[in-house]
C-alpha positions as CSV (number, residue, x, y, z in Angstrom):
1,X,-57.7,-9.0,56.0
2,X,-53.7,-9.9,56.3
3,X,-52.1,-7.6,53.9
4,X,-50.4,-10.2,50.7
5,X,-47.5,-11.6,51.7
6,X,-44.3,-10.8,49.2
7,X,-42.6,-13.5,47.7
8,X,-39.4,-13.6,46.2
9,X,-39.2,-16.0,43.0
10,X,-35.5,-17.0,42.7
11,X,-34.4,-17.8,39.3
12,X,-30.3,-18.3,39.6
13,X,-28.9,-21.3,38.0
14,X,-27.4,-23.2,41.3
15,X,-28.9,-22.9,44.8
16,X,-25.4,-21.4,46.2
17,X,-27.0,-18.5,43.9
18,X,-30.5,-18.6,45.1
19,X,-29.4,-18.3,49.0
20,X,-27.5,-15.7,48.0
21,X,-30.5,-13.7,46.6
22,X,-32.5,-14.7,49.6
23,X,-29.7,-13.5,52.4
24,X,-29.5,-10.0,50.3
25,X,-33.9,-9.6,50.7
26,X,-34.9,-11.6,53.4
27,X,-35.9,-8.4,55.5
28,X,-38.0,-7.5,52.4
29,X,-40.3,-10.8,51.9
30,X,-42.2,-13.3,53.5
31,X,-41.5,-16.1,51.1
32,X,-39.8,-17.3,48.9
33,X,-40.6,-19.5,45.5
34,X,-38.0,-22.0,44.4
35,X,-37.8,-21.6,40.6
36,X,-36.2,-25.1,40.1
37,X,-37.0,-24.9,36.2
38,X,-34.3,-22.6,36.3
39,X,-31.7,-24.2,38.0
40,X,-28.8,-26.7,36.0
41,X,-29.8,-30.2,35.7
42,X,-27.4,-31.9,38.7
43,X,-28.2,-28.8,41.0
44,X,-32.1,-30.1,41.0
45,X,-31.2,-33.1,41.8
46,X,-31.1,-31.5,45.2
47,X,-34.3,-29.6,46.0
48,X,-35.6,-31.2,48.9
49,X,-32.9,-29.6,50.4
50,X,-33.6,-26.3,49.8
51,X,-35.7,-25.5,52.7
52,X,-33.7,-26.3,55.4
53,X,-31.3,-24.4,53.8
54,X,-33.4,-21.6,53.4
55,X,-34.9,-20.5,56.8
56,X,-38.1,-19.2,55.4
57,X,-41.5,-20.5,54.0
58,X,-40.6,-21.9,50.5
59,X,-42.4,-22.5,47.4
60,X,-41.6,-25.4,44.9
61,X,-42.7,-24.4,41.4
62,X,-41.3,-26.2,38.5
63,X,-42.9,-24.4,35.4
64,X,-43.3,-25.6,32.2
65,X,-42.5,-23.6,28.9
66,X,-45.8,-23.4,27.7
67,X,-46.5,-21.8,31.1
68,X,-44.2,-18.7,30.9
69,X,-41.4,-21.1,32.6
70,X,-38.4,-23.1,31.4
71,X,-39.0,-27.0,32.2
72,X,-38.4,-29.0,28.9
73,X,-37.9,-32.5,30.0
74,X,-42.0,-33.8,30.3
75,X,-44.7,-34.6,32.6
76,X,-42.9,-37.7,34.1
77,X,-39.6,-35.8,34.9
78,X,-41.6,-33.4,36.5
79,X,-43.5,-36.0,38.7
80,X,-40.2,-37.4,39.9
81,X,-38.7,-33.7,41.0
82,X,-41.9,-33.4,42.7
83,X,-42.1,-36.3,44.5
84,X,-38.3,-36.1,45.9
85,X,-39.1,-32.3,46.7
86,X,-42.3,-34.0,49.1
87,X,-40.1,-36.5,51.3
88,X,-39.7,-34.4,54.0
89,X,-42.1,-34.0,56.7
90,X,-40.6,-32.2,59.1
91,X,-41.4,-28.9,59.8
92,X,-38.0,-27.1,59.4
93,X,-37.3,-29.4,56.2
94,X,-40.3,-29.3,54.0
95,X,-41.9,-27.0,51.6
96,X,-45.1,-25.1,52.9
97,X,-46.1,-24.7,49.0
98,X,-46.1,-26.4,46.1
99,X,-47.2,-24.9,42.2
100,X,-49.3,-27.7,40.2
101,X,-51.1,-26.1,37.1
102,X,-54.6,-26.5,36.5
103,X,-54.4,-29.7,34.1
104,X,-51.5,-31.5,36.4
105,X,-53.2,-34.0,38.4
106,X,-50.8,-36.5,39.9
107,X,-53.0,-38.5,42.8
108,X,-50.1,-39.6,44.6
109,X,-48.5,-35.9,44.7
110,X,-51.6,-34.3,45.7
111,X,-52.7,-36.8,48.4
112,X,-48.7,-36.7,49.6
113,X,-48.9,-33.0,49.7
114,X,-52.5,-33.2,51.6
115,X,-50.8,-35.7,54.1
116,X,-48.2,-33.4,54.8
117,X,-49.7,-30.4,55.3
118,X,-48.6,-28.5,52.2
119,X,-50.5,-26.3,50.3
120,X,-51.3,-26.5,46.6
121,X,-51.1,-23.3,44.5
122,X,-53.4,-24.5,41.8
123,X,-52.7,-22.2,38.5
124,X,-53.8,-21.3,35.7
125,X,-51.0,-19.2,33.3
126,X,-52.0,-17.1,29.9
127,X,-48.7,-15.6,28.7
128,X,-50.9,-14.5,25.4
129,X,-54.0,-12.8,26.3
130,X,-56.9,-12.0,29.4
131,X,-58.6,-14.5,31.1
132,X,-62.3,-13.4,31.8
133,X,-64.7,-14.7,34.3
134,X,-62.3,-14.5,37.3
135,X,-64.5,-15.7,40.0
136,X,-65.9,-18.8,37.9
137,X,-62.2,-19.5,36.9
138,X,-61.3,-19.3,41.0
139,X,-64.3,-21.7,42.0
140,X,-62.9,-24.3,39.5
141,X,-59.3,-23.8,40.5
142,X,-60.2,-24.6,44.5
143,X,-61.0,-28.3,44.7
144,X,-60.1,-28.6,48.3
145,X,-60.0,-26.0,51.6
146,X,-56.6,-26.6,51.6
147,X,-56.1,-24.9,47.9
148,X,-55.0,-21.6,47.1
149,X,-56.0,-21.1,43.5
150,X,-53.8,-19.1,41.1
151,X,-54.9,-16.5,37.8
152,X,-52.2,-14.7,36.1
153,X,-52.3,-13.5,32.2
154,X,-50.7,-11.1,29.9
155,X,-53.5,-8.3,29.7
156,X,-53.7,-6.7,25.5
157,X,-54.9,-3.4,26.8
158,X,-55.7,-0.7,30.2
159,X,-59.3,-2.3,29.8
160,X,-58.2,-6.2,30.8
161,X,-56.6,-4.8,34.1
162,X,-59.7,-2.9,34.7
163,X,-61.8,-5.9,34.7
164,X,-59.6,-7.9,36.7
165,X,-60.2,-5.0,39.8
166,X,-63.5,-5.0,39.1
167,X,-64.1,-9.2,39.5
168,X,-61.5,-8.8,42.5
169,X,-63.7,-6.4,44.6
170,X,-66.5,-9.0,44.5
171,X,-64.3,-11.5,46.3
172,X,-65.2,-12.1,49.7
173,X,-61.8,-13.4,51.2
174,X,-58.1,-13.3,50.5
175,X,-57.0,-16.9,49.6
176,X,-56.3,-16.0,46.0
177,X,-53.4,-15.0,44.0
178,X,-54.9,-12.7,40.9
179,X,-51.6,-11.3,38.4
180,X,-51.8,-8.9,35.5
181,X,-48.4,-9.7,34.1
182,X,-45.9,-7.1,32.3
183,X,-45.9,-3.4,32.5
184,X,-49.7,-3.3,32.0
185,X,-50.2,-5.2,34.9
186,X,-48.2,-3.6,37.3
187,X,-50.7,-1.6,38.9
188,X,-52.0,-5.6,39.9
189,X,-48.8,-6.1,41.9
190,X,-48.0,-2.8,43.8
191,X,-52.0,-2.8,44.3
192,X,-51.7,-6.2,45.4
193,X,-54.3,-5.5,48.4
194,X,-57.0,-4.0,46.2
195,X,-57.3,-7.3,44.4
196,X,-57.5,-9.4,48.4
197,X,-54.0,-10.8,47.4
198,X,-52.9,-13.9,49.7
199,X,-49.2,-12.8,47.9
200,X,-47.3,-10.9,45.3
201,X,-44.6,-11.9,43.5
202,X,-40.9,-10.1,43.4
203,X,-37.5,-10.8,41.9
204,X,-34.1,-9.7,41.6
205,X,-32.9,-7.1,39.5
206,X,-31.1,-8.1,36.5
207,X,-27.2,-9.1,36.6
208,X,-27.9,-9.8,40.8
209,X,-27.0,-13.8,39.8
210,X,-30.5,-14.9,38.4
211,X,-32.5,-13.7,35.1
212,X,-34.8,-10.9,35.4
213,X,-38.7,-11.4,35.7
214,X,-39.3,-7.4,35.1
215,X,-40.7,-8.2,31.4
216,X,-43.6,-10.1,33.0
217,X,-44.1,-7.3,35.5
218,X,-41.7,-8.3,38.4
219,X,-40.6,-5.5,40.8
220,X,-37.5,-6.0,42.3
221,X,-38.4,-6.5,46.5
222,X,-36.7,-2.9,47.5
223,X,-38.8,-1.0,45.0
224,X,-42.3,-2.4,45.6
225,X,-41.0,-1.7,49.6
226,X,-39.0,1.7,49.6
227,X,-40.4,3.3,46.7
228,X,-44.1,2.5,47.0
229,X,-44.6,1.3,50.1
230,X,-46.3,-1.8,49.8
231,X,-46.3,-3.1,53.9
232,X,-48.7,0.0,54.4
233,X,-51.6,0.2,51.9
234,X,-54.4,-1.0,52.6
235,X,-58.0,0.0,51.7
236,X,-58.3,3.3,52.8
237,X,-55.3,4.4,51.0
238,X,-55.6,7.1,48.5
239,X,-54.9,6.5,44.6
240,X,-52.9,8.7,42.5
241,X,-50.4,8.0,39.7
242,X,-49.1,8.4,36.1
243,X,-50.3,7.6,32.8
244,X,-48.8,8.2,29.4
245,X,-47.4,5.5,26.3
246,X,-45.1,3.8,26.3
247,X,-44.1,4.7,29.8
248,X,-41.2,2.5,30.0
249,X,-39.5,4.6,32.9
250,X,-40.4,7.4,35.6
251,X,-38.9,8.8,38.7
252,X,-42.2,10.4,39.2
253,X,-43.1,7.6,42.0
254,X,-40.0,8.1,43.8
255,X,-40.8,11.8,44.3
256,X,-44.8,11.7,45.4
257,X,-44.3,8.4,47.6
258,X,-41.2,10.1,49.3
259,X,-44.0,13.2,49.8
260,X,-46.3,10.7,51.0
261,X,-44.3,9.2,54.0
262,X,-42.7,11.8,55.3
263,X,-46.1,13.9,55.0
264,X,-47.4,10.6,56.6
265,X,-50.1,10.3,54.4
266,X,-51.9,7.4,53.4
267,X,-51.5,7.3,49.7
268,X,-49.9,5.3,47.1
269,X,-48.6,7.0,43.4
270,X,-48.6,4.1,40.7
271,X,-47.6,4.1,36.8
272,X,-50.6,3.3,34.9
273,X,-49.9,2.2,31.4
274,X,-52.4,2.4,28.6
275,X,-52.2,3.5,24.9
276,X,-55.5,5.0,24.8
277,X,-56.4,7.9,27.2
278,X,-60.0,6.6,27.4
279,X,-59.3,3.8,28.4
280,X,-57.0,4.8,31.2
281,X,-59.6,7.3,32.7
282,X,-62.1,4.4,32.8
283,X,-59.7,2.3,34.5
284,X,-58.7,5.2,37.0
285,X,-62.3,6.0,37.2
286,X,-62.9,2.2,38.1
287,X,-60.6,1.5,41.0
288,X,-61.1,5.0,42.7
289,X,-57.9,7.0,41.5
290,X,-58.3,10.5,42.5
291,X,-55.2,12.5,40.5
292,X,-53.1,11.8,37.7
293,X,-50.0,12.9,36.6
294,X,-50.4,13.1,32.5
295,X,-47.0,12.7,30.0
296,X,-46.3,11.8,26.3
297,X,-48.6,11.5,24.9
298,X,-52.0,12.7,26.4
299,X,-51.3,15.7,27.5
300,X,-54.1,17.4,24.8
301,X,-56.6,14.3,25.0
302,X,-56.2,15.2,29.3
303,X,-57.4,19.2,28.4
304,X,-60.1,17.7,26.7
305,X,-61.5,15.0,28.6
306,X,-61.7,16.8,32.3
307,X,-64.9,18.3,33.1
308,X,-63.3,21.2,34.1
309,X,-60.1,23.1,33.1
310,X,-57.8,26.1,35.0
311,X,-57.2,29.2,33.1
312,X,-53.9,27.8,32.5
313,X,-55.2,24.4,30.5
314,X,-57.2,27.2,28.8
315,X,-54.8,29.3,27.5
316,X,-52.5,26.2,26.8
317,X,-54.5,23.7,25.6
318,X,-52.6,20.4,27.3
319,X,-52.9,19.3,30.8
320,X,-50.3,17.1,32.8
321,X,-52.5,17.1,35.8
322,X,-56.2,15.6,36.8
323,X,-57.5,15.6,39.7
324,X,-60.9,14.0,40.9
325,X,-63.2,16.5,43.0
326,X,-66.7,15.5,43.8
327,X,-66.7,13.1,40.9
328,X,-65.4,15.8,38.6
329,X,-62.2,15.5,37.0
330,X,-60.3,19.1,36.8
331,X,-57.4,19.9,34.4
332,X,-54.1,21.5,35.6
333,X,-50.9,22.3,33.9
334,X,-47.8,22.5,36.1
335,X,-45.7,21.2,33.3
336,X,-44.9,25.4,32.5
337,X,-44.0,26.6,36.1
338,X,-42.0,23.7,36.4
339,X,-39.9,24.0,32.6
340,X,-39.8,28.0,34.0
341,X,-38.0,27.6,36.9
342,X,-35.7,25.0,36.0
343,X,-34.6,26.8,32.7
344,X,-34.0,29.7,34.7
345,X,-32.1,28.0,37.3
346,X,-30.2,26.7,34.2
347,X,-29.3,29.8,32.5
348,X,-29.0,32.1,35.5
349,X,-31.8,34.3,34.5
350,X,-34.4,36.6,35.6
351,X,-36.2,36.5,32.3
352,X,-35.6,35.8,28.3
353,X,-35.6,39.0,27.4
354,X,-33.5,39.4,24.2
355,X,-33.1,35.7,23.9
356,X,-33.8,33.7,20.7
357,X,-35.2,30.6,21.7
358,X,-35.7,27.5,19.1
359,X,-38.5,25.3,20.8
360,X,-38.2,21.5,19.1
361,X,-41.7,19.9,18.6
362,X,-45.1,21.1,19.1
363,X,-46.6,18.9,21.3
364,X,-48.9,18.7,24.7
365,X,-45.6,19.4,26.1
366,X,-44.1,22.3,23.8
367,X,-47.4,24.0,24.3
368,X,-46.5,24.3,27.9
369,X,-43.4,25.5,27.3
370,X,-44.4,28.0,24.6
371,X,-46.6,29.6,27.1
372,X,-44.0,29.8,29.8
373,X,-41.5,31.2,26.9
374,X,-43.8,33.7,26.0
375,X,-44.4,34.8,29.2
376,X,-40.9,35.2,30.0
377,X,-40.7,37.6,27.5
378,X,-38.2,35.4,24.8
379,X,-38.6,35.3,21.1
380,X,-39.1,32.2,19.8
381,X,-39.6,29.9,16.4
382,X,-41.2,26.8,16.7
383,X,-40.1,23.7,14.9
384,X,-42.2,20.8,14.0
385,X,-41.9,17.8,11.1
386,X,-45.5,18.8,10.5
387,X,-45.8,22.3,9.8
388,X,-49.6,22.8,10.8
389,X,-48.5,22.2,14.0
390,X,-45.9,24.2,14.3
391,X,-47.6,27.1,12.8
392,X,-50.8,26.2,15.4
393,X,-48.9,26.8,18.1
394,X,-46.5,29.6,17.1
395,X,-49.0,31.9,15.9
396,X,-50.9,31.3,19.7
397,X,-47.9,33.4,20.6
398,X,-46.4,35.2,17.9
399,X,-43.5,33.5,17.2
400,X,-42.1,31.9,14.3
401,X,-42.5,28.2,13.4
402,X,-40.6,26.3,10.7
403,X,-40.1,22.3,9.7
404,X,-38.1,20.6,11.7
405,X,-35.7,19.4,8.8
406,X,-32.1,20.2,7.6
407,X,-33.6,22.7,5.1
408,X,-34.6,24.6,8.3
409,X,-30.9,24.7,9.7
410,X,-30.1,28.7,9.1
411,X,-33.3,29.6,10.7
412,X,-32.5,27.0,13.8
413,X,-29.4,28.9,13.7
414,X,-31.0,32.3,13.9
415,X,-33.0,30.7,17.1
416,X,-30.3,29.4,19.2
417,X,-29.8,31.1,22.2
418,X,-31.7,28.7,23.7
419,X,-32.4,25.2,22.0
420,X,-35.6,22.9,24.3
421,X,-36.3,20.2,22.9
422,X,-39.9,19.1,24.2
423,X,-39.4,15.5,21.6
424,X,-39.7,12.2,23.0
425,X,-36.5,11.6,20.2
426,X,-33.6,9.9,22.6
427,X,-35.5,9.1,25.4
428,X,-34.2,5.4,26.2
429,X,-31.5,5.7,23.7
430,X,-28.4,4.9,24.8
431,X,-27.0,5.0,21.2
432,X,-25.0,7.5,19.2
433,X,-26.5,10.4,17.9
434,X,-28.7,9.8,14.1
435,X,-31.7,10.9,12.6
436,X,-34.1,8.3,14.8
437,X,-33.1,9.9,18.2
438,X,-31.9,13.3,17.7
439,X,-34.6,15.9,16.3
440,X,-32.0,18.3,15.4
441,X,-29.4,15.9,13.9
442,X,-28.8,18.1,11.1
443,X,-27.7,21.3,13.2
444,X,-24.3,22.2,14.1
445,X,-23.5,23.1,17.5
446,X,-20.9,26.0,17.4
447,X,-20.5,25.6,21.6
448,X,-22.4,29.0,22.3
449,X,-25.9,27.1,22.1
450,X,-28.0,26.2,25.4
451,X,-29.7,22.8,25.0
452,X,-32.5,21.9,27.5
453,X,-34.1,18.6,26.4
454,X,-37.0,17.7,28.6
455,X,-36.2,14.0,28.5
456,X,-34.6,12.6,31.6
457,X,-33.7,8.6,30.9
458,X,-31.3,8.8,30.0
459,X,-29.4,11.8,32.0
460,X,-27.5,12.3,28.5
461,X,-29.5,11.8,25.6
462,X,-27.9,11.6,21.9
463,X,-28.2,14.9,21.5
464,X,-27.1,16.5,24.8
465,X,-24.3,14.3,24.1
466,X,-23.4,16.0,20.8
467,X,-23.9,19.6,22.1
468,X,-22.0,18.8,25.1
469,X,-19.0,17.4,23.2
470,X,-19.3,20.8,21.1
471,X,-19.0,23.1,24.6
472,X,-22.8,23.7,24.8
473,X,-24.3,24.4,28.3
474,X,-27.0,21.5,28.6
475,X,-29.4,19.7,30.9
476,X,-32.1,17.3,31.1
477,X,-35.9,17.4,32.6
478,X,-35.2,15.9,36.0
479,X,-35.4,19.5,37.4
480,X,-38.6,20.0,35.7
481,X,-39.9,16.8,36.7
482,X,-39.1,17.9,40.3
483,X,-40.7,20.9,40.1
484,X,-43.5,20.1,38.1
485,X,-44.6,17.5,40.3
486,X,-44.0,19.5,43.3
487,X,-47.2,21.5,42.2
488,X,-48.7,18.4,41.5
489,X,-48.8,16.6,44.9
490,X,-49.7,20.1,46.6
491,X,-52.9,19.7,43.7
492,X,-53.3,16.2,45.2
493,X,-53.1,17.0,48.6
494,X,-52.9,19.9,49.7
495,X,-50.3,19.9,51.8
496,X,-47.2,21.5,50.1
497,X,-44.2,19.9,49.2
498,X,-41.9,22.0,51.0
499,X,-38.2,22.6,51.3
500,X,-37.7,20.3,54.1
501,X,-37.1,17.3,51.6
502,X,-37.3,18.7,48.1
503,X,-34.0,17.4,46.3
């Protein structure tokens, strides 16, 4: 089969706009999709223009707002736009697609778009909830060969994206387009190929002249090409990826696919969303992934669930790696050689001898870290809102442990050689420093402090911000990240990811 085509959908206000988005990708798509619910009143008016303008296969789609689009005016507007949109027939001039939604039925447009060669993308548009029975709903959809019918839906859970994969790999042909929309579903776009695609859909990244799609799932056309290398998977490409909640953001695919091509191997490392941990591994377990990369916050329920665990996991009790061996999953944790070398990197040491070290949170994460701490020889106190925790993992160690609460602010003190923060406080906080994303509001930096704070989006969290304003030495987790994986794709693939292009 033809790998999916990539289509652009263009949602500026003007067509000047819309060109201008299509000059800036062209080299990325196939097509494009004329979102002409978007555009002003009087620039509609001139639509049938738009592919001659254009130079490349075009679809019209004129979506309603009941259908995830922004077309207000009725059902007889929309016939009219349609119909102008149709009076070409030339070749160069014409649209080679057109969007009708299952219930729109105009005889006259369909028998116009029959007569002209054009073909009808028939859909069928759930911003809500799942739609089940996919190849039923696909039969009903087609009511002519020259159809391409249309299923996208906001999946609820990990477990509605699964079952779309699974009714996908009993189609026999590619003349479907099947979408699980928003971040859930994104593993349905970059995977386009699994689910035997005739396209996937792309936009431009917000503030490029047109409204984002990227809450409905939309990659922009440069990431779904550069960064995950869409042109080249096919069915023999291998599976790997990340999972955690929420997920909002991670570099982590930038650093395995860049592994990937210049190791030239055939693989493909996706995000994969989901709340629960079970349900991820039955999804993974579904469409043939074969390692995971584990973060906040199932690093424990990974130790757990694989069938069999390093001395490491063990010791530590979290995993942030899972890899699939003869239909075995086994449980790595890279997430403590890769915190060790960065903080040493960071603080220009051998060791942690005769440091005090105040380790935030008590976590899957923070148990990785207390084992590397401890094994570098620092003292350290654990803090932790609940105190069971804290005390759990401390005593694992002999350290201290203590609340994480202002009352706890002299023995913080006592402990701050060395301040990690292993939290998911501040991540995607852009805002000033206050209780909700700074653990450690209530401390006073005295600018003698080191901060490490594992979080990496932003590259200054709130309170990296606050230490850093007070002369503290700080840094984020993008060094761990980079090393951590590192270890991680050698786990994978083993092939090592060597110093030719880490950085």
């Amino acid at each position: 089969m033809e790998r999916p085509k990539i289509c652009l959908t263009l949602t500026g206000k003007t067509i000047k706009e819309d060109l201008e988005l299509i000059e800036k990708y062209r080299n990325y798509v196939d097509i494009v999709e004329l979102r002409g619910d978007f555009l002003e009143d009087d620039e509609r008016l001139h639509i049938r223009k738009f592919p001659s303008l254009a130079k490349i296969p075009c679809i019209l789609t004129l979506r309603r707002v009941n259908d995830g689009g922004m077309f207000k005016e009725g059902e007889a507007a929309r016939t009219i736009l349609f119909g102008r949109a149709l009076a070409f027939t030339e070749e160069t001039k014409k649209f080679e697609y057109i969007d009708f939604e299952e219930d729109f039925h105009i005889p006259s447009l369909q028998d116009a778009a029959l007569a002209f060669e054009i073909k009808i993308i028939r859909s069928v548009h759930n911003m809500h909830g799942p739609v089940t029975n996919i190849k039923q709903r696909l039969e009903s959809l087609c009511t002519s060969g020259y159809e391409i019918p249309k299923i996208a839906f906001m999946p609820e859970s990990v477990k509605d994206v699964e079952n779309l994969f699974k009714e996908a790999s009993e189609l026999k042909d590619n003349n479907h387009i099947l979408i699980a929309m928003g971040d859930l579903g994104l593993p349905s776009r970059i995977l386009s190929a699994r689910l035997k695609n005739y396209l996937t859909f792309v936009s431009a990244k917000s503030g490029e002249g047109a409204k984002s799609l990227s809450h409905i799932g939309h990659l922009d056309p440069v990431t779904l090409n550069d960064v995950y290398r869409f042109k080249s998977i096919d069915e023999n490409t291998k599976l790997y990826g990340i999972t955690g909640w929420p997920l909002t953001s991670t570099s982590s695919p930038e650093i395995h696919n860049k592994g990937y091509e210049l190791k030239k191997i055939n693989a493909v490392y996706v995000p994969f969303r989901g709340e629960k941990f079970e349900d991820v591994m039955s999804f993974a377990n579904a469409v043939g992934v074969e390692g995971l990369s584990v973060t906040i916050p199932h690093k424990e329920e990974a130790a757990s669930y694989a069938d069999e665990k390093d001395e490491k996991v063990k010791s530590i009790g979290a995993s942030n790696t899972l890899v699939k061996k003869d239909g075995k999953w086994f449980a790595y944790n890279t997430d403590a050689h890769g915190f060790a070398k960065s903080l040493l990197e960071f603080c220009g040491l051998k060791n942690l001898k005769h440091k005090k070290v105040a380790i935030i949170g008590a976590g899957g994460a923070a148990k990785g870290i207390a084992w590397a701490v401890k094994n570098l020889k620092g003292k350290a106190c654990v803090f932790n809102r609940t105190v069971t925790k804290a005390k759990n993992l401390a005593e694992q160690y002999g350290f201290e442990y203590a609340s994480l609460s202002p009352e706890s602010a002299n023995i913080l003190k006592k402990y701050s050689d060395i301040i990690i923060q292993t939290t998911s406080k501040g991540m995607y906080s852009t805002e000033e420093s206050n209780s909700e994303n700074d653990p450690i509001f209530f401390y006073e930096f005295t600018g003698k402090e080191m901060l490490f704070d594992i979080v990496y989006v932003p590259a200054v969290t709130p309170v990296m911000a606050r230490a850093e304003s007070a002369g503290c030495k700080v840094i984020n987790g993008f060094n761990m990240l980079k090393y951590q994986g590192y270890e991680q794709f050698e786990l994978y693939t083993g092939v090592e990811y060597d110093g030719n292009f880490k950085g």
